[in-house]
C-alpha positions as CSV (number, residue, x, y, z in Angstrom):
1,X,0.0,0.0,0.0
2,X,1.1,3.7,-1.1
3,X,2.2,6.0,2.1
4,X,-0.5,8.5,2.5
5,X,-0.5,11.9,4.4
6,X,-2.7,14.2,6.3
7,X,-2.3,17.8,7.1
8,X,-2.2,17.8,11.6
9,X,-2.8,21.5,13.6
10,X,-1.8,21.4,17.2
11,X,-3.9,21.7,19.7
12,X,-3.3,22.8,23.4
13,X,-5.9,19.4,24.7
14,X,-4.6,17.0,22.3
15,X,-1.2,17.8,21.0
16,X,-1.2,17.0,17.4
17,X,-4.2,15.9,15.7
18,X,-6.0,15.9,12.1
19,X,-8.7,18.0,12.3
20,X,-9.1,18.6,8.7
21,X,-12.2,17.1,7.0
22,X,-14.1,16.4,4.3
23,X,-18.0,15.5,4.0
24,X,-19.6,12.1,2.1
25,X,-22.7,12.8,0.4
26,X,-24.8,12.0,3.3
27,X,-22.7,15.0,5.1
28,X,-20.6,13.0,7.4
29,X,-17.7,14.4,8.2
30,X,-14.5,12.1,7.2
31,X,-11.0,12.8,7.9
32,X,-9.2,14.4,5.2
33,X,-6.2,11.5,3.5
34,X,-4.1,13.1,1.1
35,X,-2.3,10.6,-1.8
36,X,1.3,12.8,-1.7
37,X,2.7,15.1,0.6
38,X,2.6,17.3,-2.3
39,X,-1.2,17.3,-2.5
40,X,-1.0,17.7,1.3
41,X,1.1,21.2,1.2
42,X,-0.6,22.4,-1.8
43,X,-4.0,22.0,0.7
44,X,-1.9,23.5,3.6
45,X,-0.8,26.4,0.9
46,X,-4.2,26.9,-0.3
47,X,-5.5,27.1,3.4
48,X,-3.4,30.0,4.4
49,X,-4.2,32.3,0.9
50,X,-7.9,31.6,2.0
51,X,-7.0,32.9,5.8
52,X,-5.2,35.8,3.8
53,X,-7.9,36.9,1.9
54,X,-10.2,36.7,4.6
55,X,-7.9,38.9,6.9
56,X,-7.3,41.4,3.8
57,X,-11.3,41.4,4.0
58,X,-12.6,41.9,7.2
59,X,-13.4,38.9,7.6
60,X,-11.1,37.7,9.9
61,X,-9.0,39.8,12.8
62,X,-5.5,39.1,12.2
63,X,-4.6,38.5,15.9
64,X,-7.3,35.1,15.3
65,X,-5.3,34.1,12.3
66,X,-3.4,30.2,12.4
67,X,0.2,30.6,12.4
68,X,1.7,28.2,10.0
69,X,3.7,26.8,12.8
70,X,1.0,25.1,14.3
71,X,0.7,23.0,11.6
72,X,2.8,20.2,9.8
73,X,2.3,17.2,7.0
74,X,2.6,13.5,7.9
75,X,2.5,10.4,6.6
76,X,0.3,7.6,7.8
């Protein structure tokens, strides 16, 4: 079987966990798997423009913003 990665934020109560997701078509949440740890930092990239934008709108105070720091790829 291939290695496959996931994208993990760390968290004060659990240390370092997966809490990115994804939803089945019944809207179950299921734990985002990633097939490289390309496709995994390209998600992690495309995370923090999002963040960006929303900061550059309003949207989001920059003191709440996710420091890339707290997160990191592994494999599984």
């Amino acid at each position: 079987m291939a290695n496959r990665f996931i994208v993990e934020h760390f968290t004060l109560a659990d240390g370092w966990v997966n809490t990115w997701s994804t939803f089945d078509d019944d809207d179950n949440a299921i734990p985002s798997v990633f097939d490289t740890r390309e496709e995994a930092e390209q998600a992690l990239r495309d995370f923090f423009a999002d963040q960006e934008q929303f900061i550059n709108s309003g949207e989001l105070p920059e003191d709440c913003a996710y420091s890339l720091s707290e997160f990191r790829v592994t494999m599984i």
